[in-house]
N, C-alpha and C positions, 0 to 999 in steps of 0.2 A: 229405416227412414233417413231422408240425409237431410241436413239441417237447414235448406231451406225450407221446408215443408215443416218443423216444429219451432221455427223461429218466430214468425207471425204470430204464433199461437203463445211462447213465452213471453212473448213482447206483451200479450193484450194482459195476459195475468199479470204482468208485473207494473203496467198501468191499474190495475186493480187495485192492488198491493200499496203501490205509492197513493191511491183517491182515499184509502182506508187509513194510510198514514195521516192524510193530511186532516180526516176530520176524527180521529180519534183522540180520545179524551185522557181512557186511563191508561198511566206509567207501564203498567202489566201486558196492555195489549199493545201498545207503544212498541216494548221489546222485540215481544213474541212477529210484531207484525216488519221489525227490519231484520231481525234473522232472517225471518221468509223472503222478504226482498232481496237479502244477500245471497241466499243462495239461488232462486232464480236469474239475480244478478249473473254470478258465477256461470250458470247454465249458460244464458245471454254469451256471456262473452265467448266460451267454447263453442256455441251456436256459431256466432260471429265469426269468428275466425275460419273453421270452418269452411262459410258461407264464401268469404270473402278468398280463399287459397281455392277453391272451386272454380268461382268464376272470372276469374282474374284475367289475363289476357298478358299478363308478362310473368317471367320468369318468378318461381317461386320467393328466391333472396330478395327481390324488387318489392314481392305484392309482402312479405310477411315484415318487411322492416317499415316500407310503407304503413301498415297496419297498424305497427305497434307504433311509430313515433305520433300520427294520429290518434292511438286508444289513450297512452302516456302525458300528452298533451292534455287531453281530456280532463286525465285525473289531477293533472296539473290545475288545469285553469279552476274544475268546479268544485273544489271546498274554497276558496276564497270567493268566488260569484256568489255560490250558495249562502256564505255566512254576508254579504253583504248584501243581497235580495231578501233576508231574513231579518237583515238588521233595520232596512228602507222600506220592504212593504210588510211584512210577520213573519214571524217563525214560520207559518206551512206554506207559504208561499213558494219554496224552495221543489217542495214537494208536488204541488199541482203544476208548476214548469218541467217539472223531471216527467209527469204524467203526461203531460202536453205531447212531450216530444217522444216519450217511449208511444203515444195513439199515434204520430206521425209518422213515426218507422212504423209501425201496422200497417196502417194505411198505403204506406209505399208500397212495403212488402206483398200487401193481399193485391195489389194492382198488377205488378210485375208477375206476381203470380199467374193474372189474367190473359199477359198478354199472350201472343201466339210466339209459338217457337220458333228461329229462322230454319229453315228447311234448308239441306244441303240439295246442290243441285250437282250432276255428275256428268 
């Protein structure tokens, strides 16, 4: 299978994963429930990559440094957003935004998936 076709699909488990996060209660399932995140995380990213070295349209050195300064960024900016969307509206608030936007890449993804293919013409 190639990873556009199981990314939609890691993407909606791992909105799962984080809505379970945000309303769970006890320490124990707390744990159990971002290890699972992490490594769906993980999967995510390899999906992603992936995904994104597939369809890219420029040279591989372009699309994969592109990627990472974007992915790298990311993990830049979201522990400081998080611990201050945590600190301004709750602690799981951090979490139903993360869920937010992992339903938005679904969403994208299952659309794109919709569309039609361009046909080559000869």
């Amino acid at each position: 299978m190639e990873p556009k076709q199981i990314l939609p699909y890691s993407l909606l488990l791992f909105a799962v994963l984080l809505l379970l996060l945000a309303v769970a209660e006890q320490t124990w399932f707390m744990i159990v429930l971002i290890i699972l995140s992490g490594l769906v995380s993980g999967l995510n990213n390899a999906l992603f990559t992936g995904y994104v070295m597939e369809t890219s349209p420029y040279e591989r050195g372009v699309t994969s440094g592109m990627y990472n300064f974007v992915r790298w960024m990311g993990a830049a900016i979201a522990p400081v957003l998080s611990g201050v969307i945590g600190h301004a509206v709750s602690a799981k608030a951090p979490f139903m935004i993360a869920m937010a936007l992992s339903l938005v890449a679904f969403l994208f993804l299952a659309w794109r998936k919709r569309e039609p293919s361009a046909t080559k013409t000869v």
